[in-house]
C-alpha positions as CSV (number, residue, x, y, z in Angstrom):
1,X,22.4,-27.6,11.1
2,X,23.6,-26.7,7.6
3,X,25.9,-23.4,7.1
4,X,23.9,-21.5,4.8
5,X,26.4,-20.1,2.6
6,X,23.8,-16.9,1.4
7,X,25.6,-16.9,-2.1
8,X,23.9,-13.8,-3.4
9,X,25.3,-11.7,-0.6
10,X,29.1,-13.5,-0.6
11,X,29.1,-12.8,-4.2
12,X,28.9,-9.1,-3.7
13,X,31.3,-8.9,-0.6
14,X,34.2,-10.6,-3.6
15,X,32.9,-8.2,-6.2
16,X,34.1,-5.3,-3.9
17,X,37.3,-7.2,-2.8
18,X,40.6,-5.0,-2.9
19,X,38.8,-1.9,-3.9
20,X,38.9,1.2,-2.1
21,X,36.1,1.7,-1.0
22,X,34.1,1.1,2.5
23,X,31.7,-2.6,2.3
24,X,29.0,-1.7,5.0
25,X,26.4,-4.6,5.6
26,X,23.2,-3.7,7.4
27,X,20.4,-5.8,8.2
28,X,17.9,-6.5,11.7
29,X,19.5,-8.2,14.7
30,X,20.6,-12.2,13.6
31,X,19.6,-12.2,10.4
32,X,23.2,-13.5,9.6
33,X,25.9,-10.1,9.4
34,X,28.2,-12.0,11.3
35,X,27.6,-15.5,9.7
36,X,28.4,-13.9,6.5
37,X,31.6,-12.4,7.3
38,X,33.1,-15.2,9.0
39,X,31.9,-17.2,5.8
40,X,33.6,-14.5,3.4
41,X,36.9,-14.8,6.1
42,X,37.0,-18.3,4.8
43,X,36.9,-17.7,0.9
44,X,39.9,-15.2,1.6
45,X,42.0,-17.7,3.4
46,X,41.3,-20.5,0.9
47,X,42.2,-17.7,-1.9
48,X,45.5,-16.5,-0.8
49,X,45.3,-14.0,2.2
50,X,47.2,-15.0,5.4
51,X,45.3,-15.0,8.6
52,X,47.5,-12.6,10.1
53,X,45.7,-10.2,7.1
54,X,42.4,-10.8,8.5
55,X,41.5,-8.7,11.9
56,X,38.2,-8.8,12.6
57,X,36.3,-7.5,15.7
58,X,32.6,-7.8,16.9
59,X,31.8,-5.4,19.4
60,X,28.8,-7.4,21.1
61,X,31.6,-9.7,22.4
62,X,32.8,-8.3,25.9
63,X,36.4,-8.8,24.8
64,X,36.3,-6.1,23.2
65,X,34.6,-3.7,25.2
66,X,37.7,-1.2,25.7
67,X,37.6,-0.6,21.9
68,X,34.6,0.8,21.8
69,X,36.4,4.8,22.3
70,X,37.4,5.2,18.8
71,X,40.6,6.1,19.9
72,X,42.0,3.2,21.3
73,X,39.8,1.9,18.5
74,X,42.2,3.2,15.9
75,X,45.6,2.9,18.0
76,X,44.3,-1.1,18.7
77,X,44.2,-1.7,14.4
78,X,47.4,0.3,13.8
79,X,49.7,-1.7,16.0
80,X,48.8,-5.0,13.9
81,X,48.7,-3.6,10.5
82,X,50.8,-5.5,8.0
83,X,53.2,-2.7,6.3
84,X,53.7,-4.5,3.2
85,X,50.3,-6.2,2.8
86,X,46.3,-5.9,2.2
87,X,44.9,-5.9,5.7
88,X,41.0,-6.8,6.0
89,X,39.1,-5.5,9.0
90,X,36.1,-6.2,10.0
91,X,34.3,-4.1,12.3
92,X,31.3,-6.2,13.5
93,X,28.0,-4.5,14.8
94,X,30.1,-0.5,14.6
95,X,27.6,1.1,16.4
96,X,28.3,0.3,19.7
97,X,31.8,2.6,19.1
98,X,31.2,6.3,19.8
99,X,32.2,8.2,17.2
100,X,33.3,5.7,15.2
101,X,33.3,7.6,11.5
102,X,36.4,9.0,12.9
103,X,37.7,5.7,13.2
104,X,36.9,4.6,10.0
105,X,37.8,7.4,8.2
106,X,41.4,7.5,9.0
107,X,41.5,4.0,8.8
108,X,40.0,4.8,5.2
109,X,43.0,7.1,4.2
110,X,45.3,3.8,4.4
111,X,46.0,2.3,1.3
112,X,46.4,-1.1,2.9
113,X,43.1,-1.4,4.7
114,X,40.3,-3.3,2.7
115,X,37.3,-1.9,5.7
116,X,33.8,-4.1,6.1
117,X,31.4,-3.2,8.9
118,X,28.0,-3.9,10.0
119,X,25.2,-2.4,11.7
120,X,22.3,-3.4,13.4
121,X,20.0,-0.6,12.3
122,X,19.6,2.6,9.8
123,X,21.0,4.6,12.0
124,X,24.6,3.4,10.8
125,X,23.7,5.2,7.9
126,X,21.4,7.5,8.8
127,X,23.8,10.3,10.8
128,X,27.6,11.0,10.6
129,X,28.9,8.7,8.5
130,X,26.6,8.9,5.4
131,X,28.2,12.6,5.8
132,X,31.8,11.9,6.3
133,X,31.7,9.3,4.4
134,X,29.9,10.5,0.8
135,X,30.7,8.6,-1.7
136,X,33.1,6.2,0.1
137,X,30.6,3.8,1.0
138,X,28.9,0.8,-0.7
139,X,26.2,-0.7,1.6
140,X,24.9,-4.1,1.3
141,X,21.3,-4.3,2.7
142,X,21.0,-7.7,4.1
143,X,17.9,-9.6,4.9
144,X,16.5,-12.6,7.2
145,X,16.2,-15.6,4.9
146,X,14.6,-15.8,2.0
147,X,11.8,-19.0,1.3
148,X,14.6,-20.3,-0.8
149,X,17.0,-20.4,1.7
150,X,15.1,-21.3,4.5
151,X,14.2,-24.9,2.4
152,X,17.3,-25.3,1.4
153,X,18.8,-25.5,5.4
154,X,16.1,-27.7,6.4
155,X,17.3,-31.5,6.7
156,X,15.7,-33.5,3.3
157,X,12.9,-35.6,5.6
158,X,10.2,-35.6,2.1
159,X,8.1,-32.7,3.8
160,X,6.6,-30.8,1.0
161,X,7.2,-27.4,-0.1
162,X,3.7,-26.3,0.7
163,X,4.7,-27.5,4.4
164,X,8.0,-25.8,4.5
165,X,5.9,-22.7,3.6
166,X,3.9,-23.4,6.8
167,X,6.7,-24.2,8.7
168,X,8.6,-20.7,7.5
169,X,5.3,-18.6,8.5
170,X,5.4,-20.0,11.7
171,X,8.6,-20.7,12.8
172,X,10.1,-17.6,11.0
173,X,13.1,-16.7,8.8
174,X,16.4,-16.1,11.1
175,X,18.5,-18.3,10.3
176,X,19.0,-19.7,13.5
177,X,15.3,-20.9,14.1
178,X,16.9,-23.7,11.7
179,X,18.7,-25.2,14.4
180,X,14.8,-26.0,15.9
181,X,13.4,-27.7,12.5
182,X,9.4,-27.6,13.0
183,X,9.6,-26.9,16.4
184,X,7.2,-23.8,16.5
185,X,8.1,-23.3,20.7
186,X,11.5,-22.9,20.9
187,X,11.5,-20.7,17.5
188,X,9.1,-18.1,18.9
189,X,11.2,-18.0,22.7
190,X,14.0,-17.3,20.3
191,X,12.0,-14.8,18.4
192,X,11.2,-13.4,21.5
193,X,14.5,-12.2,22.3
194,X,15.3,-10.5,19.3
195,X,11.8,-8.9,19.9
196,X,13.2,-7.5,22.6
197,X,16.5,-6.4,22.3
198,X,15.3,-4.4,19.1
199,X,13.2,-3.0,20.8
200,X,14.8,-2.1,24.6
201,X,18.0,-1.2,22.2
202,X,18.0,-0.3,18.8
203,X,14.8,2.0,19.7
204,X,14.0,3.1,23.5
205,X,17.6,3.4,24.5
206,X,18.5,5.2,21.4
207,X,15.5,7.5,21.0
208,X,15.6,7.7,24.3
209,X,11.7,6.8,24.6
210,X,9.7,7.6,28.3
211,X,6.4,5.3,27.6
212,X,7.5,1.8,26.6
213,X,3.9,0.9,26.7
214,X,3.1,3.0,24.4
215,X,5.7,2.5,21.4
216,X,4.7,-1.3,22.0
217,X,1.1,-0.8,21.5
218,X,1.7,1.1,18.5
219,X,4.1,-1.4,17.5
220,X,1.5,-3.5,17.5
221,X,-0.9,-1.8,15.8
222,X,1.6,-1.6,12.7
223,X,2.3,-5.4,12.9
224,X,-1.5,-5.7,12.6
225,X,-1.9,-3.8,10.0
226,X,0.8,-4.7,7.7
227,X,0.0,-4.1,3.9
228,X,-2.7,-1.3,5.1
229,X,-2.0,2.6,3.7
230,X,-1.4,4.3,7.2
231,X,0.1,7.6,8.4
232,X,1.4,9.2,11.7
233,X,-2.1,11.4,11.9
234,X,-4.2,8.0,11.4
235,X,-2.3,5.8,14.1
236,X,-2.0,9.0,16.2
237,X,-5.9,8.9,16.2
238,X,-6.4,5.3,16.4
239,X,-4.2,5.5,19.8
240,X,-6.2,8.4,21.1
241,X,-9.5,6.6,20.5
242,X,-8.1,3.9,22.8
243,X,-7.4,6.5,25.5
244,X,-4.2,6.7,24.6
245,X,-3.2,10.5,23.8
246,X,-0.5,10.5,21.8
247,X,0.2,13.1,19.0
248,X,1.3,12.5,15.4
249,X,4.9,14.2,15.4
250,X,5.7,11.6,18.2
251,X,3.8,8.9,16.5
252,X,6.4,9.7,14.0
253,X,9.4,9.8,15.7
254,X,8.8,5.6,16.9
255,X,7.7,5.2,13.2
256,X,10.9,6.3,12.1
257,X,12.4,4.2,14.9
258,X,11.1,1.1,13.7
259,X,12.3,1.9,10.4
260,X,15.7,2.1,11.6
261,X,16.5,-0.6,13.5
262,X,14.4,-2.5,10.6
263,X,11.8,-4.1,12.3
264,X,9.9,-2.5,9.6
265,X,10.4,-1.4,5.7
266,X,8.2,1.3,4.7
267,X,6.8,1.2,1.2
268,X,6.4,4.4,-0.7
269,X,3.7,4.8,-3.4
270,X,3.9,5.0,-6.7
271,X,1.9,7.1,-9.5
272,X,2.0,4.8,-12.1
273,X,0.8,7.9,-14.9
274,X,2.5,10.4,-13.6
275,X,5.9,8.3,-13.0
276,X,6.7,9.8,-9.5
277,X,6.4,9.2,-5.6
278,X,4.0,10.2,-3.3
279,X,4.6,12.0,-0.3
280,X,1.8,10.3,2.2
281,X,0.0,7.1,3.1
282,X,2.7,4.8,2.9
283,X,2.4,0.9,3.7
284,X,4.6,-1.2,5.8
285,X,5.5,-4.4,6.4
286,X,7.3,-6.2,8.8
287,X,10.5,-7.7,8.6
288,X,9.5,-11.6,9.2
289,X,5.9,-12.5,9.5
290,X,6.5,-15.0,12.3
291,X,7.5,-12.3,14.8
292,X,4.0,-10.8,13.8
293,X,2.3,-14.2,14.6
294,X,4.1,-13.6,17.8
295,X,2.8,-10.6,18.9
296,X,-1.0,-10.5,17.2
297,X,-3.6,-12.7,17.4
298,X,-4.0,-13.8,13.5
299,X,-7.3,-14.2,11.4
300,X,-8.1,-16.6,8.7
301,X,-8.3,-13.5,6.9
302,X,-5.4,-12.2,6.9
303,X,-3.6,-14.8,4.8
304,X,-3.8,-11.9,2.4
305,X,-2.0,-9.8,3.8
306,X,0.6,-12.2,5.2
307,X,1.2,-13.3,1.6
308,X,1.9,-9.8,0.3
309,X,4.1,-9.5,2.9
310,X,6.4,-12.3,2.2
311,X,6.1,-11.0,-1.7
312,X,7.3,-7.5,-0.7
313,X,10.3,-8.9,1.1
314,X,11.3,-11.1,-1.5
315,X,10.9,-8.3,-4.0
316,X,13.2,-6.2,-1.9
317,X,15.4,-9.0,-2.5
318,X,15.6,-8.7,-5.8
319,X,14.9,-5.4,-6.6
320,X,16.8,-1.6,-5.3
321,X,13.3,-0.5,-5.8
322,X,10.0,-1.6,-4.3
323,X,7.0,0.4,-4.3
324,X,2.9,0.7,-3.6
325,X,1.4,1.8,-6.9
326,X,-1.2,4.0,-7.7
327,X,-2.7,4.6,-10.7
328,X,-5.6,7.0,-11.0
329,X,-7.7,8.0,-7.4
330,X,-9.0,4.8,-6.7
331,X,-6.7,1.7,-8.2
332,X,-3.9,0.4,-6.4
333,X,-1.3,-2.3,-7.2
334,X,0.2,-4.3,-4.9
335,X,3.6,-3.3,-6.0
336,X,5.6,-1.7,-8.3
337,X,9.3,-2.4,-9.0
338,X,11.5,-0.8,-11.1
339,X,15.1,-2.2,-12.7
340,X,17.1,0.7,-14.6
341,X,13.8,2.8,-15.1
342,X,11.7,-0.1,-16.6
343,X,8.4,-1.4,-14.2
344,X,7.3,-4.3,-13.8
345,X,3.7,-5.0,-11.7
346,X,2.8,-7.4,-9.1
347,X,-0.6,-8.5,-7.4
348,X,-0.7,-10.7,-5.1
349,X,-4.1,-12.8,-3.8
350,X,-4.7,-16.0,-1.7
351,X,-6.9,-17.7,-4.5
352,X,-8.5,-16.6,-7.7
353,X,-10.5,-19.6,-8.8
354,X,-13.5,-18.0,-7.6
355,X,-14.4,-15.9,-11.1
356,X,-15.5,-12.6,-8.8
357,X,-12.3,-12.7,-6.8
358,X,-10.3,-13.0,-10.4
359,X,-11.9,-10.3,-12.0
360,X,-11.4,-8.1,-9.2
361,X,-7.7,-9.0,-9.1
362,X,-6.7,-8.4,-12.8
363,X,-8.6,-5.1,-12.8
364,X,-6.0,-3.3,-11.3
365,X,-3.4,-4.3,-13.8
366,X,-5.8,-4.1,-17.0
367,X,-5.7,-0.9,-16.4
368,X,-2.1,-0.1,-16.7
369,X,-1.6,0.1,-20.7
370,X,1.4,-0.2,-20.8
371,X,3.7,-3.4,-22.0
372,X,5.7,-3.9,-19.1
373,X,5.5,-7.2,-17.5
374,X,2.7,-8.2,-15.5
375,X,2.2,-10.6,-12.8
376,X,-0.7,-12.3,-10.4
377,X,1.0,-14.2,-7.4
378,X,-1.7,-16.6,-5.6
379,X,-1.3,-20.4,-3.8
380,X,-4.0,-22.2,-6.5
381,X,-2.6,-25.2,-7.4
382,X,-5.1,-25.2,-9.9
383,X,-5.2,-23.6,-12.7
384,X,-1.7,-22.0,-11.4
385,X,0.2,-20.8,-13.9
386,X,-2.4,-19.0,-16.4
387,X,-2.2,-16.0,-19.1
388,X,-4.7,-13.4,-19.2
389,X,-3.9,-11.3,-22.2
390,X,-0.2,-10.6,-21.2
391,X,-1.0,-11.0,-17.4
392,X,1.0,-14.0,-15.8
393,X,-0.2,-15.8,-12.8
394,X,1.8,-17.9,-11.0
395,X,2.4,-20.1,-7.8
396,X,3.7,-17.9,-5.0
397,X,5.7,-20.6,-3.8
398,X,7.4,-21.8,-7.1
399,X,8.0,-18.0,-7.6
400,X,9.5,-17.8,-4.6
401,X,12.2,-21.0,-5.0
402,X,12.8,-19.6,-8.6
C-alpha cells in the first residue's frame, strides 16, 4: 500500500513551521492525523532538525498512559527539552489528557517549543482551550480522502475512473480501506469499528448518553436523510411517531454530538438576496458515504443525494465556507461557497439529458442574477461539459480529480 503523502495538508503544517503559534489538526477517527504527522516528522529530519528535536507522543498508545495527568504531562516534556534548540512536540489525539490546555499553555510560553496536536472531535476546540488559547491557535481541519486521493493510492491495474468512483462509494474513504483494494468485506468490518468507537467514545461516554438505542436510531435517521433540511423539532417528531418519545432539546444535544466528534458536518443556509445566514433548517451530511451504505439500506434513488454528498465534502475541501442557499421562499441551491466575500454556486444532479430534469436543474441558478460563477455537477458522459448562458456543467468525477 502506497503512503499517501496528503500534500495540501503537509504544505500548511511547513507554512506554519517555527512560528509561534499552536498547529492543531482535527479531523474523525483514522482519517490520517497521525499519518500526517509522522509524514511531516520526516520532512523535518530530511530539512535539518535532529531527532533528538522531535518528541512526539500519541496518547491512544498504552505507553503513555501515565501522561495523560497534565502534570506529569508537562514535567515528562521539560526534562527532554533541548536548551539551545527548536524542540517540536507533538501531542497526538490531546484529548485523552485532562486538563490539558494547562499543559499546552505553559508549554506555549517557551520560546523553544514549536507545539502540534490533534483531536479526534470538536470538542478539542469547542471548550477550554478555544478560551485559553484565543488567538494562539491555528487549526487545520482535516478530512478522510478526497476522490483524488483515494485514486491516486490505488495500485495502476487499468480500472476506470468511473470504477474507482464505485469502488470509493462502497469501500469508503479512510485511508486505510486502501490496504483492502476492491474488497468491499473487509472495508465495511473496518468501517465498522470506527463506527463504533465514535460512537461508544467520542459521543455516549462523553455526553454521557443513558439510551444508546436511541442516539443510534436517530443516527440513523440523519444518515438517511443526508442532503434533506431537518431540525431537532422534526427528528424529535419523526422519533415520537415511531414510539419513541424523545424531545427536541435532547434530540439536540446528540445532534450536536455527532457534530463534534464529526461523523457529521452541518450545513448552514444561505439567503442569497439578503447576503446572510439562516438560523433553522439546516442540512447535513455525513462524513464518508460508505459508512452510510453501512448502516442504511440504499435506494436507486438516492444516487442524488449520495452525489451531493461527496460534492459538499469536496467543497469543504476547498473552501472555509460551504453553505445551503436560499434564494427567495421557495428556490434552493445546492450550495453556496464563498472565497474572500465573492460566491460562487453549485448544483448538483445525477443526469440532465432528460430536457424536464435540465430545466428543472438550471432554474435554481437562472435565478440568481448575479455574475458570479455558476456550476451544474452531474455523471452524463454525454453532452458533459455544456454552457448554458454563463452556467457550466461538468463531469462530477473529472471535477473531482481536477
Amino acid at each position: 500500500m502506497k503512503r499517501l503523502e496528503r500534500k495540501h495538508y503537509l504544505d500548511w503544517l511547513i507554512k506554519w513551521k517555527d512560528q509561534q503559534i499552536i498547529k492543531v489538526v482535527t479531523g474523525v477517527r483514522r482519517c490520517g492525523k497521525s499519518t500526517l504527522f509522522s509524514i511531516y516528522q520526516d520532512y523535518l529530519l530530511q530539512n535539518g532538525v535532529g531527532k533528538a528535536q522531535i518528541l512526539a507522543i500519541n496518547f491512544e498508545d498504552l505507553e503513555f498512559e501515565d501522561l495523560t495527568d497534565y502534570k506529569k504531562l508537562y514535567c515528562y516534556i521539560k526534562e527532554r527539552l533541548l536548551p539551545d534548540q527548536m524542540n517540536y512536540i507533538f501531542l497526538d489525539e490531546i484529548q485523552h489528557v485532562h486538563n490539558y490546555e494547562k499543559a499546552v499553555d505553559s508549554l506555549f510560553l517557551r520560546e523553544n517549543c514549536d507545539l502540534y496536536l490533534t483531536g479526534s472531535n470538536g470538542y478539542l476546540l469547542s471548550g477550554e482551550l478555544a478560551t485559553l488559547l484565543t488567538g494562539r491557535y491555528v487549526e487545520l481541519s482535516m478530512m478522510p480522502l478526497s476522490f483524488q486521493e483515494y485514486c491516486a493510492g490505488l495500485e495502476e491495474d487499468g480500472t476506470s475512473t468511473a470504477e474507482k468512483f464505485e469502488s470509493y462509494l462502497r469501500c469508503g474513504s479512510f485511508p486505510y480501506v486502501l490496504r483492502y483494494g476492491y474488497e468491499e468485506q473487509e472495508a465495511r468490518e473496518y468501517m465498522s469499528g470506527i463506527y463504533n468507537t465514535i460512537l461508544l467514545n467520542d459521543i455516549v461516554k462523553r455526553l454521557r448518553v443513558a439510551d444508546v438505542n436511541m442516539l443510534e436510531a436517530i443516527t440513523r435517521f440523519m444518515m438517511h436523510n443526508i442532503g434533506n433540511r431537518t431540525s431537532p423539532a422534526t427528528i424529535a417528531g419523526t422519533m415520537t411517531s415511531q414510539r419513541m418519545k424523545i424531545d427536541p432539546k435532547t434530540v439536540d444535544r446528540y445532534i450536536r454530538g455527532l457534530t463534534d466528534s464529526l461523523l457529521f458536518y452541518e450545513a448552514r443556509r444561505y439567503n442569497i438576496k439578503g447576503k446572510k445566514l439562516l438560523a433553522s433548517m439546516n442540512k447535513y451530511y455525513v462524513c464518508d458515504v460508505a459508512m452510510r451504505s453501512m448502516l442504511v439500506r440504499s435506494q436507486d434513488s438516492d444516487i442524488g443525494h449520495i452525489l451531493e454528498n461527496i460534492v459538499y465534502l469536496e467543497l469543504k475541501r476547498r473552501y472555509a465556507e460551504v453553505y445551503v442557499g436560499q434564494y427567495g421562499t421557495d428556490g434552493e441551491v445546492d450550495f453556496v461557497v464563498l472565497k474572500d466575500g465573492q460566491p460562487a454556486y453549485y448544483q448538483v444532479a445525477q443526469t440532465t439529458l432528460d430536457d424536464q430534469v435540465l430545466t428543472r436543474e438550471l432554474a435554481p441558478l437562472r435565478q440568481i442574477k448575479d455574475n458570479y460563477p455558476k456550476y451544474l455537477l452531474t455523471l452524463d458522459e454525454v453532452f458533459a461539459e455544456m454552457n448554458y448562458d454563463g452556467i457550466q456543467k461538468k463531469n462530477v468525477l473529472r471535477w473531482l480529480l481536477d
